[in-house]
C-alpha positions in Angstrom: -24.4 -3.1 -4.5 -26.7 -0.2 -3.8 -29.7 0.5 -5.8 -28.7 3.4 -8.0 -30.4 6.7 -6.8 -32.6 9.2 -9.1 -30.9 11.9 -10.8 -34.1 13.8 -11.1 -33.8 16.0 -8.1 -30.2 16.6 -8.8 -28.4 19.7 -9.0 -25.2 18.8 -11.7 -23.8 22.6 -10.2 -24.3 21.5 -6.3 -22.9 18.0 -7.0 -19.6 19.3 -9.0 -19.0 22.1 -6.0 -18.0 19.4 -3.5 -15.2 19.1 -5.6 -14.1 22.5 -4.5 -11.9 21.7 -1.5 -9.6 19.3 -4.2 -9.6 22.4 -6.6 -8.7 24.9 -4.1 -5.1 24.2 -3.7 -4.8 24.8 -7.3 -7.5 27.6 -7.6 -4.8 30.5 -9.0 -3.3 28.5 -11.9 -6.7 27.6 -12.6 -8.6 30.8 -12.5 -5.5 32.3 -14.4 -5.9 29.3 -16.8 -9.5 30.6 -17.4 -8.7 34.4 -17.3 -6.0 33.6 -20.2 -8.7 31.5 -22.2 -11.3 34.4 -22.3 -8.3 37.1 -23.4 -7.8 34.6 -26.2 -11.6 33.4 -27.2 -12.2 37.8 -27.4 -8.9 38.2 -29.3 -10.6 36.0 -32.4 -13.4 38.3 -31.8 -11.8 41.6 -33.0 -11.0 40.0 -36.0 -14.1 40.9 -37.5 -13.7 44.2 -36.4 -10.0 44.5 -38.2 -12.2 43.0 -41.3 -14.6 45.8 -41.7 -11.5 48.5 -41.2 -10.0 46.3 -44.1 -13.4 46.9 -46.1 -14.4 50.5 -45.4 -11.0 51.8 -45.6 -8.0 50.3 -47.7 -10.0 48.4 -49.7 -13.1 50.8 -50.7 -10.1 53.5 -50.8 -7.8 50.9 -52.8 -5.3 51.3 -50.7 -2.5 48.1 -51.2 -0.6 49.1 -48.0 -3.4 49.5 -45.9 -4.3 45.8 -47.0 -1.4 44.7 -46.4 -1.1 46.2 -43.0 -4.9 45.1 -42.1 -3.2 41.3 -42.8 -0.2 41.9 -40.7 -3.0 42.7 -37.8 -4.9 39.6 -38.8 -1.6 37.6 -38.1 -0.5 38.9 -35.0 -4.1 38.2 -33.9 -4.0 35.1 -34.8 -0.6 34.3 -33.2 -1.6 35.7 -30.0 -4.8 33.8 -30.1 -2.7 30.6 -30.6 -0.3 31.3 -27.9 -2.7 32.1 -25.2 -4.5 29.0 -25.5 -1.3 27.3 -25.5 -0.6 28.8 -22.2 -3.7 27.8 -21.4 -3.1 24.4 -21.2 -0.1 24.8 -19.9 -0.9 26.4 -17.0 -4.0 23.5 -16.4 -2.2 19.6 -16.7 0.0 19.4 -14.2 -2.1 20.9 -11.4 -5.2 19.1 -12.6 -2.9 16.0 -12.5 -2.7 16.5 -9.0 -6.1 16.3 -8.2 -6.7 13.4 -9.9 -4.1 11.9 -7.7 -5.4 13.3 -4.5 -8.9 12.3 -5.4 -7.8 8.7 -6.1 -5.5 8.9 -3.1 -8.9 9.8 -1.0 -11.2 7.4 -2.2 -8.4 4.1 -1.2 -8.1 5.7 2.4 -11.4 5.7 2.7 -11.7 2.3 1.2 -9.5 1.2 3.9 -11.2 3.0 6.5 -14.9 1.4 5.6 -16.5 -1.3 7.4 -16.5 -4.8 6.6 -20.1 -4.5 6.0 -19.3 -1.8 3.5 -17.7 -4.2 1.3 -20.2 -6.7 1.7 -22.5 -5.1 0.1 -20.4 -3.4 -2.6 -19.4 -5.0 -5.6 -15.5 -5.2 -6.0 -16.0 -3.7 -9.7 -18.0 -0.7 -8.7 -15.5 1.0 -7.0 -12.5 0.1 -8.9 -14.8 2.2 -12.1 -15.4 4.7 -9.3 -11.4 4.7 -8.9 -10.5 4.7 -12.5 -12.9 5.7 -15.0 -15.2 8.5 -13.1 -11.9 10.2 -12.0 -11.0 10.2 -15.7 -14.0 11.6 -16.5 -13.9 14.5 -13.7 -10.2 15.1 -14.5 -11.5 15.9 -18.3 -14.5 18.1 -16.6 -11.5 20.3 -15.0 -9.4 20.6 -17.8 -12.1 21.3 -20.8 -15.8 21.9 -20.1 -15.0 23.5 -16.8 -13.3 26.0 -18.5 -15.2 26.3 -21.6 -18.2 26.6 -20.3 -17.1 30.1 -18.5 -15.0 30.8 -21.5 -17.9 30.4 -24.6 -20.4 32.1 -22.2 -18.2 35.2 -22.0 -17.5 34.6 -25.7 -21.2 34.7 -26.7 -22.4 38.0 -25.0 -19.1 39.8 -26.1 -20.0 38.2 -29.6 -23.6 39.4 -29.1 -22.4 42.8 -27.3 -20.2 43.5 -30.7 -23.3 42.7 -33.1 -25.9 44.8 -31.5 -23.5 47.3 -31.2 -22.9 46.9 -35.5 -26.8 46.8 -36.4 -29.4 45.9 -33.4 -32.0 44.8 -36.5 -29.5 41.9 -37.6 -28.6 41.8 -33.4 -31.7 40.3 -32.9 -32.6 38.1 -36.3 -29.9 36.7 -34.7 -30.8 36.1 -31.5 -33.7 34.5 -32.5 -33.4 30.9 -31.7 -32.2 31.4 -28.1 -35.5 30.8 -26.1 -35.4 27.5 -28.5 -31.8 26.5 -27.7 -32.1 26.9 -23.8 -35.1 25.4 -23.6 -33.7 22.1 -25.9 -30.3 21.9 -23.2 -32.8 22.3 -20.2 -34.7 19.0 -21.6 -31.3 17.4 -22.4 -29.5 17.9 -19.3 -32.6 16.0 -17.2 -32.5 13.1 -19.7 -28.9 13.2 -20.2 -28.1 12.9 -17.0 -30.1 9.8 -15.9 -29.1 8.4 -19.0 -25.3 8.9 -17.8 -25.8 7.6 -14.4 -27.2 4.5 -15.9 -24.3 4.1 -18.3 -21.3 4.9 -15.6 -23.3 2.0 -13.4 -23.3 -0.5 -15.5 -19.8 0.1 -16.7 -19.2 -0.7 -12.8 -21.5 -4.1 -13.4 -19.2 -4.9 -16.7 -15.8 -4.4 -14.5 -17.0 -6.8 -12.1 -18.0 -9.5 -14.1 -14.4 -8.9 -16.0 -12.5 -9.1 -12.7 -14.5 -12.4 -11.6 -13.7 -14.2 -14.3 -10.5 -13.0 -13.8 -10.0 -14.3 -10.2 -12.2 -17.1 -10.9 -11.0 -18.7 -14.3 -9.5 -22.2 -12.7 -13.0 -22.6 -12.0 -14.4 -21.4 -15.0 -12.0 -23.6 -16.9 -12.6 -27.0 -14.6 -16.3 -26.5 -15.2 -16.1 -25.7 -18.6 -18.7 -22.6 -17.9 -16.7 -20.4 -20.6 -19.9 -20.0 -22.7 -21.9 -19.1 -19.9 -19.5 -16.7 -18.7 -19.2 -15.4 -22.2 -23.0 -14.7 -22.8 -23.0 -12.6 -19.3 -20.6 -10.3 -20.5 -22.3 -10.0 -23.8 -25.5 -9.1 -22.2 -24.1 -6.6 -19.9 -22.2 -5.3 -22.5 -25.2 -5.3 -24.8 -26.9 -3.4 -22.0 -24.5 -0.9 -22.1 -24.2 -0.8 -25.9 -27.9 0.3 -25.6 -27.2 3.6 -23.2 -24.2 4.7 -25.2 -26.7 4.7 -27.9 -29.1 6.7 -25.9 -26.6 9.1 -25.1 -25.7 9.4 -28.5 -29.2 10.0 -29.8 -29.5 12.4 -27.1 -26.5 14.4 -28.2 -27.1 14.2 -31.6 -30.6 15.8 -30.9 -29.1 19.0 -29.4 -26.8 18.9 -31.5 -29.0 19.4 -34.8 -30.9 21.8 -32.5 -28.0 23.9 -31.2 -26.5 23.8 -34.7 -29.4 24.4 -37.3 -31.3 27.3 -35.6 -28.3 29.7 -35.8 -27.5 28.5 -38.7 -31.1 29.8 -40.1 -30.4 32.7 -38.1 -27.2 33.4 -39.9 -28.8 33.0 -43.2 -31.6 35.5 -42.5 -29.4 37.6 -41.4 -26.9 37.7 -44.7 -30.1 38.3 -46.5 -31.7 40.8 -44.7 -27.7 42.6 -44.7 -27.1 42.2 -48.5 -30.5 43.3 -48.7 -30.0 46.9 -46.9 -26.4 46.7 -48.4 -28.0 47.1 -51.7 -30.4 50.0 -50.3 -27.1 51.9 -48.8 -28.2 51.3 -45.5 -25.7 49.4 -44.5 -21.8 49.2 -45.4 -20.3 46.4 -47.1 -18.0 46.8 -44.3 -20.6 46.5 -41.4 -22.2 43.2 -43.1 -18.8 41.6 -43.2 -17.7 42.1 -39.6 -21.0 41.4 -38.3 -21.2 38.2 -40.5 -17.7 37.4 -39.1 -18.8 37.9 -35.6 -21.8 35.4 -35.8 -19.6 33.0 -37.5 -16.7 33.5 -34.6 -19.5 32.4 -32.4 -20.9 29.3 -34.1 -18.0 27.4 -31.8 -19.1 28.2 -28.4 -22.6 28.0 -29.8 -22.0 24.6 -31.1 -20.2 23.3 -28.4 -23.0 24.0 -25.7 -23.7 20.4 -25.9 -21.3 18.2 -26.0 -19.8 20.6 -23.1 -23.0 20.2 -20.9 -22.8 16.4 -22.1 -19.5 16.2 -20.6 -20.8 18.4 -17.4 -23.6 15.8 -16.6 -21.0 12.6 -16.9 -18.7 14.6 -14.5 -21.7 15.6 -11.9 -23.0 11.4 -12.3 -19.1 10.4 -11.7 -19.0 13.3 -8.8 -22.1 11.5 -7.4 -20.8 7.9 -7.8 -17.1 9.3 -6.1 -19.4 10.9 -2.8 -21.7 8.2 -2.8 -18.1 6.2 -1.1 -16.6 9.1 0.9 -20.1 9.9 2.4 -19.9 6.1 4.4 -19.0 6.5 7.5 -15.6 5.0 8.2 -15.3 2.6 11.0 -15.1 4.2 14.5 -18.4 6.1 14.4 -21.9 5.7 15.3 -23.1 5.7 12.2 -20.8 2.3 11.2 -21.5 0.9 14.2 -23.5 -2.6 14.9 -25.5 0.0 17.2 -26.6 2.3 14.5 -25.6 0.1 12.7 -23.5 0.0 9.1 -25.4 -2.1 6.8 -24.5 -5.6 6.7 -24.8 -8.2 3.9 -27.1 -10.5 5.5 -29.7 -11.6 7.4 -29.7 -12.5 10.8 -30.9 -15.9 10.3 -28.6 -16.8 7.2 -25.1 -18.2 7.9 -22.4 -16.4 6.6 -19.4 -18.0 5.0 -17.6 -19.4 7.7 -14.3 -18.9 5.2 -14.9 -15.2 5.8 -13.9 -14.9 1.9 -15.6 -11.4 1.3 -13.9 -9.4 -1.5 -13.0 -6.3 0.5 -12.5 -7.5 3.7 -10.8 -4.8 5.6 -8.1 -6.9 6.6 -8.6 -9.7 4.1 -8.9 -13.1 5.1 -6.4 -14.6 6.8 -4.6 -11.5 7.5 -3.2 -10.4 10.8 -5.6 -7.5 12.5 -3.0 -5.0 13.3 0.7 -4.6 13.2 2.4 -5.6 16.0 2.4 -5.6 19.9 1.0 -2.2 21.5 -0.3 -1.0 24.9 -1.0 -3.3 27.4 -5.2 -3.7 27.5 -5.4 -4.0 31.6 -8.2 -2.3 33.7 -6.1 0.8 34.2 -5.4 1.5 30.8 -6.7 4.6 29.0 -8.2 4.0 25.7 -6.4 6.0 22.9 -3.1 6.1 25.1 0.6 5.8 23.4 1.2 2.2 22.6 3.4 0.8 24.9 5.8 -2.8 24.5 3.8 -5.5 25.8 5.1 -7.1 28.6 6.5 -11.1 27.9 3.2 -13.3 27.9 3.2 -15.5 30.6 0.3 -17.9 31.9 -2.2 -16.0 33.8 -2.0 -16.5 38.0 -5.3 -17.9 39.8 -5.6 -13.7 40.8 -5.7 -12.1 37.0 -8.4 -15.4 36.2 -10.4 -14.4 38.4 -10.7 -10.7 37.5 -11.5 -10.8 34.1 -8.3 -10.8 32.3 -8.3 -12.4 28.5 -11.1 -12.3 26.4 -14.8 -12.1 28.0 -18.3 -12.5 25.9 -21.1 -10.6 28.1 -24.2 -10.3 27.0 -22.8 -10.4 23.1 -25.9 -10.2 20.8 -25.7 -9.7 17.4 -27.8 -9.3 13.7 -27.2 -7.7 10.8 -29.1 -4.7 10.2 -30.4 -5.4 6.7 -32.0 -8.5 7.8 -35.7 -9.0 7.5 -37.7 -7.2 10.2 -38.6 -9.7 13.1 -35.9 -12.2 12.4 -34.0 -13.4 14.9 -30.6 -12.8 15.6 -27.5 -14.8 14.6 -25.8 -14.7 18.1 -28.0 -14.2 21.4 -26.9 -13.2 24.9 -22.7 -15.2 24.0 -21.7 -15.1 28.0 -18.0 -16.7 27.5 -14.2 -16.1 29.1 -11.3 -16.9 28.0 -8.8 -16.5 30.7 -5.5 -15.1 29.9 -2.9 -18.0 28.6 -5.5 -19.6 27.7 -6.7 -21.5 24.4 -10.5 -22.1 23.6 -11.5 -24.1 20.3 -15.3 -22.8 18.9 -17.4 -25.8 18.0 -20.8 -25.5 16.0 -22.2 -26.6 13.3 -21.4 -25.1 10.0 -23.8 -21.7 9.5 -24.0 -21.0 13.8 -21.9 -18.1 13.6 -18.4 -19.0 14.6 -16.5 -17.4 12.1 -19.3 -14.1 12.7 -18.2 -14.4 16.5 -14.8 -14.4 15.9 -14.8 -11.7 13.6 -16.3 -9.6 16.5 -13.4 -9.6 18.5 -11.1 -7.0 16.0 -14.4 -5.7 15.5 -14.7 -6.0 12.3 -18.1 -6.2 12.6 -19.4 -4.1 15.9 -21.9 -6.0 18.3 -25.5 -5.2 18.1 -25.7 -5.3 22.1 -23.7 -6.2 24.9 -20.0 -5.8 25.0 -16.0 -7.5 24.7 -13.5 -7.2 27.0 -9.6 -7.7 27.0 -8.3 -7.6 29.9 -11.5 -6.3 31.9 -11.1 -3.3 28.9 -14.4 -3.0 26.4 -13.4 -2.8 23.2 -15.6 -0.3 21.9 -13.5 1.9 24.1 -10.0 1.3 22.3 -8.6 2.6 19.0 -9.3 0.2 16.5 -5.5 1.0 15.4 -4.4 -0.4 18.9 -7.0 -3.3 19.2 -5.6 -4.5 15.9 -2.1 -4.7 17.3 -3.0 -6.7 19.9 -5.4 -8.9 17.8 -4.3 -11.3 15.5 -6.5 -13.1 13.1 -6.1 -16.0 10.8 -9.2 -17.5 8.7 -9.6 -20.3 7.3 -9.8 -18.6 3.4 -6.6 -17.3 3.1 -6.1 -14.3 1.2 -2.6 -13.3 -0.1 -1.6 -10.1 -2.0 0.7 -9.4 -5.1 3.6 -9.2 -3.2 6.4 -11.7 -2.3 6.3 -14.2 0.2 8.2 -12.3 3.4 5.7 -9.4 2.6 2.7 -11.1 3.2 3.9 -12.4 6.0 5.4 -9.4 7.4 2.1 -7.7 7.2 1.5 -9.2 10.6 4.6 -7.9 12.1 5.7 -4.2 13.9 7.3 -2.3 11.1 11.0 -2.9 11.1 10.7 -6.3 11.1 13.2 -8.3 9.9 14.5 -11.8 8.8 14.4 -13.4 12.3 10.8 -13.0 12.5 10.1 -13.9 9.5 12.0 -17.2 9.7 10.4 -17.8 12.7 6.9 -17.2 11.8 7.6 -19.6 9.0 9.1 -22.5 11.1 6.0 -22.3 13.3 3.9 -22.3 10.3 5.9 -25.1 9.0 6.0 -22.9 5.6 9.7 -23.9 5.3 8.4 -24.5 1.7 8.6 -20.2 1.0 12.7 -21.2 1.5 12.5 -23.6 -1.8 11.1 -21.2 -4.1 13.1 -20.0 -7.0 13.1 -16.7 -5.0 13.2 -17.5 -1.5 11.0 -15.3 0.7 11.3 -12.6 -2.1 9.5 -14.8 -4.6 6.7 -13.1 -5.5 3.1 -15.4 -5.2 1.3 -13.3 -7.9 -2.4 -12.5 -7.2 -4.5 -14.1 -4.7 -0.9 -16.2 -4.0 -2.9 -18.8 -6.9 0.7 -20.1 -7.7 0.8 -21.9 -4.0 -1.5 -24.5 -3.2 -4.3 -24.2 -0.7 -2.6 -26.1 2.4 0.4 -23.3 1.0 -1.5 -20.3 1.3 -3.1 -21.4 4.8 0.1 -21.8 5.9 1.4 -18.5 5.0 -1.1 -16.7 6.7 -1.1 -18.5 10.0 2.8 -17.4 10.1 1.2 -14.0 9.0 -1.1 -14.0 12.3 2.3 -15.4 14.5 4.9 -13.4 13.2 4.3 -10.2 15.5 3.8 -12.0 18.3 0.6 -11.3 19.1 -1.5 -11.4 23.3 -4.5 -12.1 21.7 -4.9 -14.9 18.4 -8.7 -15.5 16.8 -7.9 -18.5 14.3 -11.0 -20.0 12.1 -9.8 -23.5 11.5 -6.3 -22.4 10.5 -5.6 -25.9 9.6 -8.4 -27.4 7.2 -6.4 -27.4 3.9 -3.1 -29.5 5.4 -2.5 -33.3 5.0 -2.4 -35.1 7.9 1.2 -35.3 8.3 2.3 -31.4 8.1 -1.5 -30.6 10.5 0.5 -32.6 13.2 3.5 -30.8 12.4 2.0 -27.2 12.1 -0.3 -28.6 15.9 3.1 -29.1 17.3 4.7 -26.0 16.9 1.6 -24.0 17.4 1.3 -25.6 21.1 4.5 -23.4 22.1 2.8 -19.9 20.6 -0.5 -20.9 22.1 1.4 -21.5 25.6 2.0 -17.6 25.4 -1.0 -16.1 24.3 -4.6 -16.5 24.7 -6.4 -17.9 21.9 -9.9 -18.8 20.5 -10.2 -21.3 18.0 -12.4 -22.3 15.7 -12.5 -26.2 15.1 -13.9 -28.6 13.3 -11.9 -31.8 13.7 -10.8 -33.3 16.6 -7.1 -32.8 16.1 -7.7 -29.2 16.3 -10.0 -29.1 19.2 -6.9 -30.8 21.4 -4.9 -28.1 20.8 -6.8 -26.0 23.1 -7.6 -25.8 26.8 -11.3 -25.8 27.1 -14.0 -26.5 24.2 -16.8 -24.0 24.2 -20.2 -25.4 21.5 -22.1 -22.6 19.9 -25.4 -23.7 19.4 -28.6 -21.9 18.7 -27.1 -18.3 18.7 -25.5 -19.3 22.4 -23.2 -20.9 24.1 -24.9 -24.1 25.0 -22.2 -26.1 26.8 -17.9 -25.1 28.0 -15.6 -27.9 29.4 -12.7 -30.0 28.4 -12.8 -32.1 25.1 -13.5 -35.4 27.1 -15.9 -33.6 29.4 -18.1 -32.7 26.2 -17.5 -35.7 24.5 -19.2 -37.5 27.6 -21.7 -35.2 28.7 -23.0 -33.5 26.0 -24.6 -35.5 23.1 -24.6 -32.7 20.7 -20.5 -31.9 20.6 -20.1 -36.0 20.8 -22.2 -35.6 17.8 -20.4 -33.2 16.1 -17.3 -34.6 16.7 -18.5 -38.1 15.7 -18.6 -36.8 11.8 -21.8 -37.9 11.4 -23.9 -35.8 9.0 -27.0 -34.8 9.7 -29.9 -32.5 7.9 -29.2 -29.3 9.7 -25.8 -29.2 8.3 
């Protein structure tokens, strides 16, 4: 997760303004919303005024209809005021509802759009906070403070407009404790709002350790680590116990500011009034409206601080909601391996080879695109309209020979954040796989297989050199497009709260139907999804934990089949099966692999002789390419491998 950054610097107005072009649609209902608000906050303030023409006149004159009449005026005042700010809110909830959707709505495309590396090195339960809680928060900020904050302004200099305008001596016992007040919120706004920041993080922190335990409890449970799980989320919530304190102590401090200096103020000036009341310089009438006036204004007075409380948590939640639009999605230079989106490792360390990462653009296991699309041959135009693909057939001595299929060149690769110096994970990858043509990935576990083949739906962009399909660099095609022609299948797989024939369908052209679906299965030998109390529409529930693992692998290797795809990346696709349904599942796979060209990542033997040619990954390179037999006798390293010996590099 990224270190939080310092509020000091910040400007809480500059921060809440980028939520202008989301406000914007909805800027006349608002403004009107506001307009409304100020008519109604000045309404209560002339009824002060109708107080002293109740004083000076009827009542000094004894007049009971003129009493009687100054109440009817006090009623309808108070009506109106009522009704307007009834309108008020009214005229705010349902288009304030409506950002918050659109705001959401933003921040999951976006999600979508990031990089792998993105969500490497983001914690699942920071953005779901950033999702949920901080848009609550702004939503809040739009409907109340927003609004307040212009409303009690106005409201205070027409309140202190009218008293000057009564008796400018008692004007300004009253306005006294200003320089006091502003200079208590300046103070509290800086504190409060790194105080909020902190508080809004670690909320983030406490969602994530919720949501693993979640996901994780069979192995909570099998280990028996409930305590331990416990105590963490007692500490982080201790933790955030603590800042919610601060904040409080914080608020209550302005608070007693804000509240007790006009209070004093107030009092002086009652005395210093009865005083000149008594001397005749006054009326009795004056006194009372302008007592009523500074009383009117205790509420916008009062309310400076929680409002500017409220202000800082929306700028801190503005700030945590930017800090994920402002990453550049995938497809520009700034997310690129060239220039380069942060990664989540060094170069040197091994990644999973599961590829198992929380936020996995296309989740593990799932199919990189939707379906067939333009033909990738040297004449093609990157970014052209998708086209049907032409029926896969094995590639002529002629398209072999000109770089057709998939072709390494130069492939280098490290992940930015690693330490300065450090080597790289893959160096100069020179490798073809010719059209029709299957090639199984050996290495030992941590060489960067499962990196290498996550670089072909460039989900992770190369650091130098380049990919090809079909003599076509990949950088060069629409990631949309590349997707459809790439299928991928890892060895992790990852299903989604959806039914059975959804998951799989994820891997087809939309419209898919039945037929494809039964096939995919068959191929998978997932005629298992047929049995379930359900069928295909039986849902698997989250992370598909209700099927086993050999289950859920099989499920997404129909997923990566279903749409047919030219081009299928598979990380040991078989690793979780018994021994009898692997042969099975080989068997049937032979016939797709016949029709596409495919790079496989093995580890056992049985999976190595489903492909064509064996390629060993050693070192960050390709140290040796040839048949299984031919490695087996010539290089000691794959026979080593192979052998299931252990040794201590492993």
């Amino acid at each position: 997760m990224p270190t939080t950054r310092s509020t000091a610097d910040r400007s809480a107005v500059r921060t809440l303004l980028r939520l202008w072009p989301y406000v914007r649609p909805v800027r006349a209902r608002l403004f009107t919303a506001a307009a409304v608000a100020v008519v109604a906050s000045c309404t209560g303030l002339v009824i002060p005024l109708v107080l002293k023409w109740l004083v000076d006149g009827p009542v000094a004159d004894h007049d009971p209809a003129g009493v009687w009449l100054g109440a009817l005026y006090l009623l309808l005042l108070g009506v109106a005021e009522a009704v307007l700010f009834g309108i008020r809110r009214w005229l705010v909830a349902r288009p304030l509802s409506h950002v918050e959707a659109e705001l959401r709505a933003g921040l999951y495309r976006r999600l979508q759009r990031l990089p792998v590396a993105f969500h490497d090195r983001w914690a699942s339960g920071q953005l779901l906070s950033r999702g949920t809680t901080d848009l609550m928060l702004l939503r809040v900020f739009l409907a109340f403070p927003l609004t307040f904050l212009l409303v009690n302004g106005v409201t205070i200099l027409v309140g202190v407009a009218i008293m000057l305008a009564q008796d400018w001596m008692l004007g300004l016992v009253i306005l006294g404790p200003a320089v006091p007040v502003m200079w208590t919120c300046v103070v509290f706004e800086r504190r409060y709002a790194q105080v909020a920041r902190r508080a809004q993080d670690q909320v983030g922190d406490l969602t994530t350790v919720v949501e693993e335990s979640v996901l994780g409890i069979r192995v909570v449970k099998g280990f028996g680590r409930h305590r331990s799980q416990a105590r963490a989320f007692r500490e982080l919530a201790g933790r955030l116990r603590g800042t919610e304190l601060r904040k409080a102590r914080l608020l209550a401090t302005i608070w007693g500011v804000i509240v007790a200096l006009p209070e004093v103020a107030i009092g002086a000036a009652l005395v210093l009034g009865a005083v000149r009341v008594a001397d005749g310089e006054l009326s009795a009438g004056t006194l009372v409206a302008f007592l009523g006036t500074a009383l009117a204004l205790r509420w916008p007075v009062d309310s400076i601080g929680f409002l500017l409380a409220m202000t800082q948590e929306a700028a801190t939640a503005t700030e945590r909601y930017f800090e994920v639009m402002d990453e550049a999605p995938e497809g520009t230079a700034e997310a690129s391996g060239k220039g380069a989106a942060p990664g989540a490792a060094g170069a040197g360390e091994a990644r999973p080879e599961s590829g198992t990462g929380p936020a996995s653009a296309l989740g593990s296991g799932s199919v990189a695109g939707a379906g067939p699309a333009s033909a990738l041959g040297p004449g093609s135009v990157a970014g052209a309209p998708p086209a049907p693909a032409p029926a896969s057939r094995p590639a002529s001595p002629a398209e072999a020979g000109a770089g057709s299929g998939i072709r390494f060149e130069g492939v280098r690769f490290r992940y930015p954040d690693a330490p300065p110096g450090s080597p790289p994970l893959l160096d100069g990858i020179d490798l073809h796989i010719r059209a029709g043509e299957s090639m199984a990935l050996v290495g030992a576990t941590g060489s960067g297989k499962t990196t290498l083949t996550a670089l072909v739906p460039r989900l992770y962009e190369v650091t130098s050199g380049r990919i090809t399909l079909n003599g076509v660099d990949i950088a060069e095609v629409p990631r949309e497009e590349l997707r459809a022609r790439v299928a991928v299948a890892f060895e992790e797989p990852t299903l989604f709260s959806a039914s059975v024939g959804e998951n799989v369908l994820m891997g087809a052209p939309d419209g898919a139907g039945k037929p494809a679906l039964d096939r995919a299965l068959a191929i998978a030998r997932a005629d298992f999804a047929h049995a379930l109390p359900q069928g295909t529409d039986t849902r698997v529930g989250e992370q598909g934990l209700s099927l086993s693992g050999g289950q859920r692998q099989r499920l997404a290797l129909a997923r990566a089949v279903v749409g047919r795809p030219e081009f299928l990346v598979l990380d040991d696709p078989l690793s979780a099966l018994d021994v009898h349904t692997e042969a099975a599942v080989e068997a049937a796979l032979r016939q797709v692999l016949a029709d596409t060209t495919a790079l496989i990542v093995a580890h056992r033997p049985s999976t190595v002789l489903l492909a064509d040619r064996v390629a060993l990954l050693s070192g960050g390179r390709i140290a040796a390419v040839g048949t299984h037999r031919q490695l087996l006798r010539d290089n000691a390293e794959y026979a080593h491998l192979m052998s299931g010996e252990r040794e201590e590099s492993r």
